[in-house]
VOPAGU-2260 file (C-alpha; in pm, 1 decimal, decimal comma):
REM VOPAGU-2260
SITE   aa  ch    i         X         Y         Z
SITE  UNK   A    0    7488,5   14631,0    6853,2
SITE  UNK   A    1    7399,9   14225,4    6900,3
SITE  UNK   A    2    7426,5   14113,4    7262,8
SITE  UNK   A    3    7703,9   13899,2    7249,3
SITE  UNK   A    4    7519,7   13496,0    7280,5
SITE  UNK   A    5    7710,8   13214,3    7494,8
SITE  UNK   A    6    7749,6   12975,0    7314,0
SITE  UNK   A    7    7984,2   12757,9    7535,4
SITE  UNK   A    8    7811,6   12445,4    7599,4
SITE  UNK   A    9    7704,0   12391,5    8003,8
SITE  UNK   A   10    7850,2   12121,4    8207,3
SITE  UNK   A   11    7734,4   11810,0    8246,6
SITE  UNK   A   12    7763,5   11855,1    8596,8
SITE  UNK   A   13    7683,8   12111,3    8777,9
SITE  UNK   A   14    7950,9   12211,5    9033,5
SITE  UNK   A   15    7774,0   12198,5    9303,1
SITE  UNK   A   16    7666,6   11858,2    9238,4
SITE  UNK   A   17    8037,0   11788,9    9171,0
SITE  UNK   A   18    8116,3   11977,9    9468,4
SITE  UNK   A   19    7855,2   11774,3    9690,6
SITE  UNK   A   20    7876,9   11420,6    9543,5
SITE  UNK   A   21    8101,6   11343,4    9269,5
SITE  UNK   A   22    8449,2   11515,1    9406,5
SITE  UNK   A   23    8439,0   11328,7    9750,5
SITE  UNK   A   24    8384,1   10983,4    9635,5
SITE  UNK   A   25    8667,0   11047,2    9330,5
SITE  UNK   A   26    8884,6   11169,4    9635,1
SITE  UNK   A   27    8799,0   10821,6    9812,2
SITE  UNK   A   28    8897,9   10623,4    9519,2
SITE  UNK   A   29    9267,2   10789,0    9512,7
SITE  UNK   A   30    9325,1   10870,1    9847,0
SITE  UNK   A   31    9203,6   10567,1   10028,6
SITE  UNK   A   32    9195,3   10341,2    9781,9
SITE  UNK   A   33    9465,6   10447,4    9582,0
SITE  UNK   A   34    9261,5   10346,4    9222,3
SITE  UNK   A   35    9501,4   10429,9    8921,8
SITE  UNK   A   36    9434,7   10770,7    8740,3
SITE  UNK   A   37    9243,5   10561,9    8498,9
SITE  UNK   A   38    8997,5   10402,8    8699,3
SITE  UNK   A   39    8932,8   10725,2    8885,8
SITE  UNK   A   40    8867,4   10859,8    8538,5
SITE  UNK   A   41    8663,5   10594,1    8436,6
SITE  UNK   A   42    8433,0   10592,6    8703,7
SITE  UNK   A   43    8396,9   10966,4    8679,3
SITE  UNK   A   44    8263,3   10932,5    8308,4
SITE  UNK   A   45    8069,3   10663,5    8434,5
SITE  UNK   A   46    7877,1   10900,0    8703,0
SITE  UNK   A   47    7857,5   11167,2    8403,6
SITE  UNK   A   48    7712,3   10962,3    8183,1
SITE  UNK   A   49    7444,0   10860,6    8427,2
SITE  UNK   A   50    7383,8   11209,4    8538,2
SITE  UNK   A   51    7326,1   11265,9    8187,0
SITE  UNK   A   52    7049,9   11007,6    8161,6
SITE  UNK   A   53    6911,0   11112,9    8443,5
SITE  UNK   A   54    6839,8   11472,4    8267,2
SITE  UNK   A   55    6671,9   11266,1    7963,3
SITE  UNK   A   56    6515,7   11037,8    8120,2
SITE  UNK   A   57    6331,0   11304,8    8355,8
SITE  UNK   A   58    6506,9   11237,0    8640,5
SITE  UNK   A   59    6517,2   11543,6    8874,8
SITE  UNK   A   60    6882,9   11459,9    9051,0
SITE  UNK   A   61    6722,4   11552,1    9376,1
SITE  UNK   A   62    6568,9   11198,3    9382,9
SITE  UNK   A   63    6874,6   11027,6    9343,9
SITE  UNK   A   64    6772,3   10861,7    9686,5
SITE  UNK   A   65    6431,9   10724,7    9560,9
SITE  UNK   A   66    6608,7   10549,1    9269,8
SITE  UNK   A   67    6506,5   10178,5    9226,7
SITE  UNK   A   68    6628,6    9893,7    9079,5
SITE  UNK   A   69    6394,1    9939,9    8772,2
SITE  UNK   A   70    6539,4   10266,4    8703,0
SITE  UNK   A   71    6891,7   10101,7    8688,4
SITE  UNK   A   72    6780,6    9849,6    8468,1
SITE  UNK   A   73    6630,0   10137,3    8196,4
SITE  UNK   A   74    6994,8   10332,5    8234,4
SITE  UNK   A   75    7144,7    9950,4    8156,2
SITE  UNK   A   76    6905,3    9885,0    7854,7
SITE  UNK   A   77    6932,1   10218,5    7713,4
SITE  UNK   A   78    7344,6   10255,3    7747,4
SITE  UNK   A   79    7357,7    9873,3    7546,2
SITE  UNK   A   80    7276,6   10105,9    7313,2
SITE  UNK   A   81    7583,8   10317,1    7369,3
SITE  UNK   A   82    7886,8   10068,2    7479,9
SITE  UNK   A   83    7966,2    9776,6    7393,7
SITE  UNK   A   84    7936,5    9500,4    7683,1
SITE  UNK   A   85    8275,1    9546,5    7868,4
SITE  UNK   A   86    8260,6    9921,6    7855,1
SITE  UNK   A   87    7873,7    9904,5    7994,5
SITE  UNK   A   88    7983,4    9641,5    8322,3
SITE  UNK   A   89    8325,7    9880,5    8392,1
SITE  UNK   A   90    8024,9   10185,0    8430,5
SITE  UNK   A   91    7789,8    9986,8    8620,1
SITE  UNK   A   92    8045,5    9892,5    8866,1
SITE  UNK   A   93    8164,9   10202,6    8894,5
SITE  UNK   A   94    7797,1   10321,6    8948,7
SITE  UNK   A   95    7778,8   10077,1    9228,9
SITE  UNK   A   96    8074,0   10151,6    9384,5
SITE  UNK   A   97    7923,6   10529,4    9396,0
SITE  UNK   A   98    7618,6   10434,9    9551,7
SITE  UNK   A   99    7775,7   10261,4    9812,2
SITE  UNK   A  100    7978,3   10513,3    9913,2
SITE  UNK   A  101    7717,3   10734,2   10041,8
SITE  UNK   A  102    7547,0   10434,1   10188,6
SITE  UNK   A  103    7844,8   10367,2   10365,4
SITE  UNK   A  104    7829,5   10746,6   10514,0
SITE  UNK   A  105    7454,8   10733,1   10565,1
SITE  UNK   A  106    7337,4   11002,7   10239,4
SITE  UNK   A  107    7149,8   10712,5   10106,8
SITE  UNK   A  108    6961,4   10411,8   10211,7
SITE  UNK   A  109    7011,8   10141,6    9912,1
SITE  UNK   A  110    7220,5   10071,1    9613,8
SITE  UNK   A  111    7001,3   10070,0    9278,8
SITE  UNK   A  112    7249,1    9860,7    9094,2
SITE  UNK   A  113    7287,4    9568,5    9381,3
SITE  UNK   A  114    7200,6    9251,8    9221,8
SITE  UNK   A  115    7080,3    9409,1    8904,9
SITE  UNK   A  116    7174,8    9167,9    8546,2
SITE  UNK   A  117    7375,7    9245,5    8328,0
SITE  UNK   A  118    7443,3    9155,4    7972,2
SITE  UNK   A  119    7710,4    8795,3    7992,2
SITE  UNK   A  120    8072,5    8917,0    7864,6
SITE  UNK   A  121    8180,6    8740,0    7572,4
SITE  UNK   A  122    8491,0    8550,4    7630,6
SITE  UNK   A  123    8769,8    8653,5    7443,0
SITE  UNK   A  124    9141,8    8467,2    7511,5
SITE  UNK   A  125    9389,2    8699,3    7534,3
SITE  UNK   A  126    9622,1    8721,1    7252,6
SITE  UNK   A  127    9986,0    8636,8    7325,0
SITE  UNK   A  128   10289,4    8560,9    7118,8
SITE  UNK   A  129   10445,0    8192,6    7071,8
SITE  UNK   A  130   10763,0    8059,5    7198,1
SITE  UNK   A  131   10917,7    8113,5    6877,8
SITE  UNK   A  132   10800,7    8430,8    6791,0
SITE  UNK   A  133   10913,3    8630,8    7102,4
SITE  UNK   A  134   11286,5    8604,5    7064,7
SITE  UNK   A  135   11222,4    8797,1    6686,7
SITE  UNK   A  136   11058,2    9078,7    6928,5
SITE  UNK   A  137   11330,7    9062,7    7178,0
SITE  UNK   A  138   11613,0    9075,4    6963,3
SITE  UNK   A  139   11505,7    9342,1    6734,1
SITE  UNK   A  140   11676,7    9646,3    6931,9
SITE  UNK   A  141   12047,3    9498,9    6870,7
SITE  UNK   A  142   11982,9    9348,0    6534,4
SITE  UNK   A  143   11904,2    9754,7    6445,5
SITE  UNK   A  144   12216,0    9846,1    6633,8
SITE  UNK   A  145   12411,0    9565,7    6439,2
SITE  UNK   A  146   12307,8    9706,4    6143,5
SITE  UNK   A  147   12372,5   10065,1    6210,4
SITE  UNK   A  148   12016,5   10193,0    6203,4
SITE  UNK   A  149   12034,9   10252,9    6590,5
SITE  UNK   A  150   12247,3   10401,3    6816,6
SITE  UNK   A  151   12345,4   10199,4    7144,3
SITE  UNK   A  152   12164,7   10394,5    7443,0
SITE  UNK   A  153   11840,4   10330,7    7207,1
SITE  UNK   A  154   11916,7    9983,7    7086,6
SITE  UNK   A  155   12001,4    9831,7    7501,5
SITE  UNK   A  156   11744,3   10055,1    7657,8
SITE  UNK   A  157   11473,3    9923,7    7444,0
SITE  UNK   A  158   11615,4    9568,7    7494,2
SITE  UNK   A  159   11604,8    9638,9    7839,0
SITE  UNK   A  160   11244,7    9764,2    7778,9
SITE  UNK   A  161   11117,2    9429,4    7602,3
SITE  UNK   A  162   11309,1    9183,8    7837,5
SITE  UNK   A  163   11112,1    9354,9    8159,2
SITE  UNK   A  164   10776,9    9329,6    7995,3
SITE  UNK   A  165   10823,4    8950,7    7892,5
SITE  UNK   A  166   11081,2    8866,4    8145,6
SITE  UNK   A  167   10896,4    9004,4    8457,2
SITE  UNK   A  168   10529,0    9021,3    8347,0
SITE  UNK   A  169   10512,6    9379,9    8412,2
SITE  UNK   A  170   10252,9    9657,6    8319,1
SITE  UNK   A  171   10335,0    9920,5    8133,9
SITE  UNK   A  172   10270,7   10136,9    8475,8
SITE  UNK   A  173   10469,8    9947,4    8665,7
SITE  UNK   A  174   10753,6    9943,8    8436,2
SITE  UNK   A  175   10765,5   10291,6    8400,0
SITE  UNK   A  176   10748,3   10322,8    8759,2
SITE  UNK   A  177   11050,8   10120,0    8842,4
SITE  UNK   A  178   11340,2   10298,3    9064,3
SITE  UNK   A  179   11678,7   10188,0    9083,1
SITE  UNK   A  180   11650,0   10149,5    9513,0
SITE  UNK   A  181   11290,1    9870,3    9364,1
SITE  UNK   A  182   11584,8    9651,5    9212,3
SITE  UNK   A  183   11779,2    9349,0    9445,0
SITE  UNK   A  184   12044,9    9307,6    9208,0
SITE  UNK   A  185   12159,3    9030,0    9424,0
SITE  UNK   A  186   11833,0    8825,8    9373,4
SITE  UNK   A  187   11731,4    8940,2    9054,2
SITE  UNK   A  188   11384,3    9073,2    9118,3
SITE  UNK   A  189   11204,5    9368,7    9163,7
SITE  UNK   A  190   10950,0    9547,6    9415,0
SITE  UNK   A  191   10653,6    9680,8    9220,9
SITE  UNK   A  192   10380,2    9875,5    9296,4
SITE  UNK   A  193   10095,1    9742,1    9091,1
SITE  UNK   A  194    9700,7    9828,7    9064,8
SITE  UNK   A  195    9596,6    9954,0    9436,5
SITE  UNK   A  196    9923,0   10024,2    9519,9
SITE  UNK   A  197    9979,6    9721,9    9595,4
SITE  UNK   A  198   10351,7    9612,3    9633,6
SITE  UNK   A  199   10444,2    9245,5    9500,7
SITE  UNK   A  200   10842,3    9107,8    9436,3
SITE  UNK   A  201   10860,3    9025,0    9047,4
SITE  UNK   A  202   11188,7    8800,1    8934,8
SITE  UNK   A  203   11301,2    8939,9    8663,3
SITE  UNK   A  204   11462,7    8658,0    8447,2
SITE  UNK   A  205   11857,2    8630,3    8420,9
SITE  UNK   A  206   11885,0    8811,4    8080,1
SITE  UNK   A  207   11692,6    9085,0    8188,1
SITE  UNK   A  208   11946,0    9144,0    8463,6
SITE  UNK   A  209   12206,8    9087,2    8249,1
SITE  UNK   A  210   12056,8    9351,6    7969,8
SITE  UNK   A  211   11972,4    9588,3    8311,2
SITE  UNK   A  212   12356,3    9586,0    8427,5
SITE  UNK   A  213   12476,9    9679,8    8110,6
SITE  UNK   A  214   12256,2    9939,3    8065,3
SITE  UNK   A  215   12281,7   10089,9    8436,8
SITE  UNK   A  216   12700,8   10075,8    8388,3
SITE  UNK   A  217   12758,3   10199,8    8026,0
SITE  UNK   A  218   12455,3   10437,3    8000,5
SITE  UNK   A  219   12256,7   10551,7    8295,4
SITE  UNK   A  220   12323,4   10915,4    8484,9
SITE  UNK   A  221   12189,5   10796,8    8823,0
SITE  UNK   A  222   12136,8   10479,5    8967,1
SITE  UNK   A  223   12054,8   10551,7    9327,2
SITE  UNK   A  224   11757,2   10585,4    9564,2
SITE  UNK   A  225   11457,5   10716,1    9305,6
SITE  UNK   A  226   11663,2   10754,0    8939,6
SITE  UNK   A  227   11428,8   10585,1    8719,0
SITE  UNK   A  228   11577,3   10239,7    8580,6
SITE  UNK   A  229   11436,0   10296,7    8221,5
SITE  UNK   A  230   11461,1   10676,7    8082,3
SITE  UNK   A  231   11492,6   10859,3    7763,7
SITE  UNK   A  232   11759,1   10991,5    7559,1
SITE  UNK   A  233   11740,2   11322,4    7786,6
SITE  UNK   A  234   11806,3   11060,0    8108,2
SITE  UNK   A  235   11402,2   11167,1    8195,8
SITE  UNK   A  236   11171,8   10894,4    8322,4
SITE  UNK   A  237   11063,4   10713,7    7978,9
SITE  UNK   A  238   10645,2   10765,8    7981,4
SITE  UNK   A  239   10398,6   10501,8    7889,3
SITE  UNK   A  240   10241,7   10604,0    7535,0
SITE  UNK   A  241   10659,9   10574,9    7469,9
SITE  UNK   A  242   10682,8   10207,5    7571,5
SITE  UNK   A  243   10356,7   10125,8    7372,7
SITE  UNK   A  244   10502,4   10298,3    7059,6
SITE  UNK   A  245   10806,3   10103,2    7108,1
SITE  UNK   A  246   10660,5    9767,1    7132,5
SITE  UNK   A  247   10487,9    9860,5    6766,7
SITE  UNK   A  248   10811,4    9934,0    6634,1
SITE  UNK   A  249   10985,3    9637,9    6699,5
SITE  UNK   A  250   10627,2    9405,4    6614,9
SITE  UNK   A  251   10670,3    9603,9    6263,2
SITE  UNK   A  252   11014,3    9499,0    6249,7
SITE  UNK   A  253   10960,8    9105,7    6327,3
SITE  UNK   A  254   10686,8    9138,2    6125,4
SITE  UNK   A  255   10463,4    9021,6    6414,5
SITE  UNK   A  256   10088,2    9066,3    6417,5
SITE  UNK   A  257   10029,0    9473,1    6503,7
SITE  UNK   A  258    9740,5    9403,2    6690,8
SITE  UNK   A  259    9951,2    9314,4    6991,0
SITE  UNK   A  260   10080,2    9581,9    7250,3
SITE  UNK   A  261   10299,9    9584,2    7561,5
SITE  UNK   A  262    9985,7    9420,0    7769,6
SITE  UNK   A  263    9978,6    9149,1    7557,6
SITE  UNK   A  264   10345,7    9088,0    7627,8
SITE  UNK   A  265   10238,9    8996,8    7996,2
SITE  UNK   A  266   10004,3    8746,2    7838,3
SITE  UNK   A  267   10259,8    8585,8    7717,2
SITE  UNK   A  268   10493,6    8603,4    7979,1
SITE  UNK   A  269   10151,1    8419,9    8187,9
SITE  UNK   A  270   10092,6    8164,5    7852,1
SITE  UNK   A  271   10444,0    8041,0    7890,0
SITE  UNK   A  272   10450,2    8004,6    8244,6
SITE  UNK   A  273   10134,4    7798,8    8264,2
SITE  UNK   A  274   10211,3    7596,4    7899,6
SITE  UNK   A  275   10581,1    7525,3    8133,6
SITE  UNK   A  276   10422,5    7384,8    8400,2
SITE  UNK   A  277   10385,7    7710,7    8657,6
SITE  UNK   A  278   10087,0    7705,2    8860,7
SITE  UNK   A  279    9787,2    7900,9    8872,8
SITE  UNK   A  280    9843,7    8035,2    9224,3
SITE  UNK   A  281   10207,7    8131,6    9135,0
SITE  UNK   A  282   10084,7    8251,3    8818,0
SITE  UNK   A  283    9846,5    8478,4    8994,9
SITE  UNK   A  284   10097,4    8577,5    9281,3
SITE  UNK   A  285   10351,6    8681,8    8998,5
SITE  UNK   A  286   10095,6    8942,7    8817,6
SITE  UNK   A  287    9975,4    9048,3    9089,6
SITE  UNK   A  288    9621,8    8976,5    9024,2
SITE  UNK   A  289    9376,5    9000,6    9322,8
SITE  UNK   A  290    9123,3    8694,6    9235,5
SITE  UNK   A  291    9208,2    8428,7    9037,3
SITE  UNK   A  292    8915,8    8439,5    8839,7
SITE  UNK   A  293    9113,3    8690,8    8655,6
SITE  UNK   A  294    9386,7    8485,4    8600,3
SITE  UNK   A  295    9188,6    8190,1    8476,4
SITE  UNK   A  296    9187,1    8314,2    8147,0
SITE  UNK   A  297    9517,2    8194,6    8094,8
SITE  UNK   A  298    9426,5    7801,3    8147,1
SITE  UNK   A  299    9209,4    7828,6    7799,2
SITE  UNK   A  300    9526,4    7899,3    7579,1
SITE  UNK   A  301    9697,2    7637,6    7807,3
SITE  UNK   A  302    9414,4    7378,5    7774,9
SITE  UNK   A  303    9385,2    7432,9    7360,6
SITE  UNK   A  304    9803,5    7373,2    7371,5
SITE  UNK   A  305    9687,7    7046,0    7563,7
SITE  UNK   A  306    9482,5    6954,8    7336,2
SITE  UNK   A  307    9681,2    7022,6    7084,9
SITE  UNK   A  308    9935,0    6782,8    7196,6
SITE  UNK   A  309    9705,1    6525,5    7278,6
SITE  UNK   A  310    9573,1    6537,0    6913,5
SITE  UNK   A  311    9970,9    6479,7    6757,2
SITE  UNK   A  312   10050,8    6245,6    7045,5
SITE  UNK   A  313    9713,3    5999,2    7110,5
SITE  UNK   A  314    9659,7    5720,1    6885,9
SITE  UNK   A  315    9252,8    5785,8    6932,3
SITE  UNK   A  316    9267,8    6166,9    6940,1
């Protein structure tokens, strides 16, 4: 009789390496730092994928203290080969945010990735929909109910849906997240618990309240304390690969470009603040954005509208 062979491929991490290193700083990031599931995710691969190196490179994981800045810049040169640019900086700082960790707690002495280059992000403006092409999104759920082809918990929830997305600026997260006790009716806003927990008041817009009311008093089962605000034909919290198959359906419908997705919908919502006049600093307070850097973005679509203005309107554009 054949001895029966393995053949179930090893881990990538030994457990007592994830027992000894990798599990307490992933319990940092979403305990005490309350990270999103995806970043703690994220910078778990990211530790993976350098453990893995380490193994092919020749790296006995029992240095990990000696490590140098050289050796961080062969991991970076040889993953360019792997990731594209964005996906390669998101590791690195994840990688850096691990080695300071233990520095922090006294395991090791230096960060390899301090200071160390990286390759320059391309900048890419964020894609957005005009003025004129979000009310076709917006209005697609009741034109489908007008015409029969929806029913009218579907047709005003996903109204509702689209209208908090554009009207608020929220993320998909936080929109899913929204309870019924997170909404001042009164002042037509919202408390939200964004990236890091962190808590920020959103207005809302006037026809989002409007569509909200209507759909809390002809279709909701609870509208108290924690009943979720937007939920599913079975009155369960709606989820967020839902919302993101949603926003397809009615781009499909409007015959907008399919490339776009819920996040983009905040773009716009921040576009059409700053092309209206907002702010940068309320533009940044009402994402919820913790640097402005990351909100500067936005000012390139607003400058090329500028320009575009100036070109029609100068007599020597």
């Amino acid at each position: 009789m054949k001895p029966t062979i393995n053949t179930a491929p090893e881990p990538v991490v030994p457990p007592k390496v994830v027992a000894e290193w990798l599990q307490p700083f992933t319990d940092y990031l979403a305990k005490e730092r309350r990270y999103s599931v995806y970043t703690v995710r994220n910078y778990r691969q990211a530790f993976e994928d350098f453990y893995r190196w380490m193994g092919q490179a020749k790296r006995d994981w029992r240095t990990v203290a000696g490590l140098t800045s050289r050796d961080a810049r062969d991991f970076i040169i040889e993953a360019q080969r792997r990731f594209d640019r964005r996906t390669l900086h998101n590791h690195v700082s994840g990688l850096r945010t691990f080695f300071r960790f233990w520095m922090q707690r006294g395991r090791l002495k230096h960060n390899p990735f301090a200071g160390v280059p990286l390759p320059k992000l391309e900048k890419v403006l964020p894609k957005f929909l005009t003025e004129t092409q979000m009310p076709l999104l917006l209005s697609g759920p009741l034109k489908l109910f007008a015409n029969e082809s929806l029913d009218a918990f579907t047709a005003w929830r996903d109204r509702l849906v689209l209208e908090l997305l554009y009207g608020g600026g929220l993320r998909v997260s936080e929109l899913v997240g929204l309870d019924y006790r997170d909404i001042d009716f009164g002042a037509g806003s919202a408390r939200v618990l964004g990236k890091g927990r962190k808590e920020r008041m959103c207005p809302l817009g006037a026809m989002a309240m409007v569509v909200m009311k209507k759909f809390r008093d002809e279709f909701a089962s609870g509208t108290e304390g924690d009943d979720p605000v937007v939920i599913t034909t079975q009155h369960k919290r709606i989820q967020v690969r839902a919302v993101q198959l949603l926003v397809k359906k009615y781009l499909a419908h409007a015959d907008l470009p399919m490339d776009l997705s819920p996040h983009k919908v905040r773009h716009s919502y921040a576009t059409h603040l700053l092309n209206s006049g907002a702010d940068l600093r309320t533009v940044q307070e009402l994402l919820g954005h913790a640097n402005l850097t990351t909100t500067q973005i936005y000012t390139h679509t607003s400058v090329a509208r500028l320009k575009e203005i100036y070109a029609k309107a100068h007599p020597r554009a």
